[in-house]
VOPAGU-2260 file (C-alpha; in pm, 1 decimal, decimal comma):
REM VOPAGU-2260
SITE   aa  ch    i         X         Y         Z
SITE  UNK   A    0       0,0       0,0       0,0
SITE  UNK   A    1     151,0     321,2     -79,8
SITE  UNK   A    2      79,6     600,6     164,3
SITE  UNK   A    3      89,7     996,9      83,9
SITE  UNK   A    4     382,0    1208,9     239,3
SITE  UNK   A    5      80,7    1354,6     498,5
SITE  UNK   A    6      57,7     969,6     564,9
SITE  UNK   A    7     349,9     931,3     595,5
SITE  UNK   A    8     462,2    1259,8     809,5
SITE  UNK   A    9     148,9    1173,9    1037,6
SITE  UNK   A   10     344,8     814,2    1112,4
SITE  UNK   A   11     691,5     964,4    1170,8
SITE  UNK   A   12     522,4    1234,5    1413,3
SITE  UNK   A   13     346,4     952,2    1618,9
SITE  UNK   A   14     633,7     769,0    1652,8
SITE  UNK   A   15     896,9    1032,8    1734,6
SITE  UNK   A   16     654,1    1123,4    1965,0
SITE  UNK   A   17     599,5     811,4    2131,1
SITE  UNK   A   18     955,7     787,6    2154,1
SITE  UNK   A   19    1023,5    1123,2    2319,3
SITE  UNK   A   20     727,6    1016,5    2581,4
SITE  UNK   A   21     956,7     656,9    2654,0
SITE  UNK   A   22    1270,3     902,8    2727,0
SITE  UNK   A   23    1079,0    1172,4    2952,7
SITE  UNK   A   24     926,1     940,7    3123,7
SITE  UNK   A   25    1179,9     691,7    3218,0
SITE  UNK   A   26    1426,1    1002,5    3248,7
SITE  UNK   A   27    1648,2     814,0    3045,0
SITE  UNK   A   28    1996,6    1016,4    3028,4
SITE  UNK   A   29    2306,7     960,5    2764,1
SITE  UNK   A   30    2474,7     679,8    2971,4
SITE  UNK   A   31    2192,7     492,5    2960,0
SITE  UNK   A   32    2186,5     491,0    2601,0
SITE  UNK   A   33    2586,1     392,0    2587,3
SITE  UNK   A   34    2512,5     139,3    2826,2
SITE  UNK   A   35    2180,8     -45,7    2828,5
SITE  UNK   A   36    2148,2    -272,8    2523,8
SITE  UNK   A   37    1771,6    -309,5    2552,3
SITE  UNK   A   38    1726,1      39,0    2569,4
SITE  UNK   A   39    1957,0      88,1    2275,3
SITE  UNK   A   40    1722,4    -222,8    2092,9
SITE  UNK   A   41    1400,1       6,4    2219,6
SITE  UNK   A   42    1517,1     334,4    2047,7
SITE  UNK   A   43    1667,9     205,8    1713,2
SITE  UNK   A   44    1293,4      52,5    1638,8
SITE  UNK   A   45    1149,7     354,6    1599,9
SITE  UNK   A   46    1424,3     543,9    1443,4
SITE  UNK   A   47    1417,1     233,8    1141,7
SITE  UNK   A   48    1051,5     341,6    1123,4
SITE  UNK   A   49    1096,4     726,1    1151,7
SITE  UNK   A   50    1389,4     673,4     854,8
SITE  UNK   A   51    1199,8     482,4     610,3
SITE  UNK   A   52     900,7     671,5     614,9
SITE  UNK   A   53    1142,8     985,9     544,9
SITE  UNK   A   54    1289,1     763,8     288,9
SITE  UNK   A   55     977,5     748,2     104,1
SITE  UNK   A   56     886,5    1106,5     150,8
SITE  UNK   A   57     840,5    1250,4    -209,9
SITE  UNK   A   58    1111,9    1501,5    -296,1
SITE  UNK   A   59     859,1    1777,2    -352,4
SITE  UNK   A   60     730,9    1718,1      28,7
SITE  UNK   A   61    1059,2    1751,8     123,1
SITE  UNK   A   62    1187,7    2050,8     -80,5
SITE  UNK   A   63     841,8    2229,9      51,7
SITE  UNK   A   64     991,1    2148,3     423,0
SITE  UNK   A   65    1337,2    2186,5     383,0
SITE  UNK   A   66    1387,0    2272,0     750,2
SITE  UNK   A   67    1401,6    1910,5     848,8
SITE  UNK   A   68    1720,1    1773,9     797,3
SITE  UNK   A   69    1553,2    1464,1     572,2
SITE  UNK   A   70    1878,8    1334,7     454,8
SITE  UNK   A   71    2071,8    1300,3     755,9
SITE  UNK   A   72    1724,4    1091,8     892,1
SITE  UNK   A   73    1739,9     880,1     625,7
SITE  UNK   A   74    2100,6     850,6     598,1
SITE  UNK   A   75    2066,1     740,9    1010,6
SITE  UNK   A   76    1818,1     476,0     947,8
SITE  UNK   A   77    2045,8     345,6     715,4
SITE  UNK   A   78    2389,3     313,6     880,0
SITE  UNK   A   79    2147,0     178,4    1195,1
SITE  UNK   A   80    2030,5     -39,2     968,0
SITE  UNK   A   81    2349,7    -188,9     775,7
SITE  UNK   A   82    2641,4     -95,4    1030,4
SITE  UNK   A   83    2449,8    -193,5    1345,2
SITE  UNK   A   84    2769,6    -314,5    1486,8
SITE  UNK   A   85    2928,3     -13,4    1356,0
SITE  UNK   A   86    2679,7     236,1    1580,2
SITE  UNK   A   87    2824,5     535,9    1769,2
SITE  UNK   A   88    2555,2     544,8    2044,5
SITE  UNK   A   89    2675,4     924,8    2139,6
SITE  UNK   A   90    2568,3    1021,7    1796,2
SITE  UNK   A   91    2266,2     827,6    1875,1
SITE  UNK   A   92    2189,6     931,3    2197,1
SITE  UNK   A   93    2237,4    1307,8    2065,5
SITE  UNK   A   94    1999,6    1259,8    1848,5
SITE  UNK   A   95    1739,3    1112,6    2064,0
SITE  UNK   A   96    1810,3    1341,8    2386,8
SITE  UNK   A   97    1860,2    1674,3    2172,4
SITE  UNK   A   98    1746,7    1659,2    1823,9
SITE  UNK   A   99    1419,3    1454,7    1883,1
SITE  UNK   A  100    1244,6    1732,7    2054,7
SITE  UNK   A  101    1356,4    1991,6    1765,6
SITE  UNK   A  102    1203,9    1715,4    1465,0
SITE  UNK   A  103     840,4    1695,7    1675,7
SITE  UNK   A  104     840,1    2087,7    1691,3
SITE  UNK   A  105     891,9    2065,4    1324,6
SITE  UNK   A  106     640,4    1796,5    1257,5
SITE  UNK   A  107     389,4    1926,1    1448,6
SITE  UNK   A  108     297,4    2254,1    1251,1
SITE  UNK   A  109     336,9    1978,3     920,7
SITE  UNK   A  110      65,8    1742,3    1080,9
SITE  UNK   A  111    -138,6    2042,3    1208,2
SITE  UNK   A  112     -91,5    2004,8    1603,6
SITE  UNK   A  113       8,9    2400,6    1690,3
């Protein structure tokens, strides 16, 4: 089934969001992330989905919305993806304690939710 880019941003929203709600509310900090392999199995899920729904965001959706750095989302998903062994969890934990937050702002005016 192929889903629009509003599909599509709707899904990455929910789950960054969902994600961002795990870390708050287990007030999970870096170390846990360089630490704690289940926790570092619970994030990478939905960064995989988060990355190849950007993947398959039309370039027109994302040339319209080029505030969101796309690529580098993508390009994450990816090295997760086919370098799992090769993961630098204090990129990864950057991203998920700093940069998460900043990509729901984003979303949010994109999936309507001021």
């Amino acid at each position: 089934m192929k889903h629009s880019d509003q599909q599509r941003v709707q899904k990455i929203y929910e789950k960054a969001v969902e994600l961002n709600e795990y870390i708050v509310r287990h007030q999970v900090k870096k170390e846990d992330l360089l630490t704690e392999k289940p926790l570092q199995w619970l994030v990478t899920t939905p960064l995989y989905n988060i990355g190849e729904n950007v993947y398959h965001l039309s370039n027109e959706y994302k040339s319209a919305h080029n505030e969101v750095q796309w690529a580098m989302i993508a390009g994450l998903r990816h090295r997760l993806v086919h370098d799992y062994d090769g993961t630098n969890w204090n990129i990864i934990a950057d991203v998920v304690l700093e940069e998460l937050p900043v990509l729901i702002e984003q979303l949010k005016k994109m999936v309507g939710n001021k």
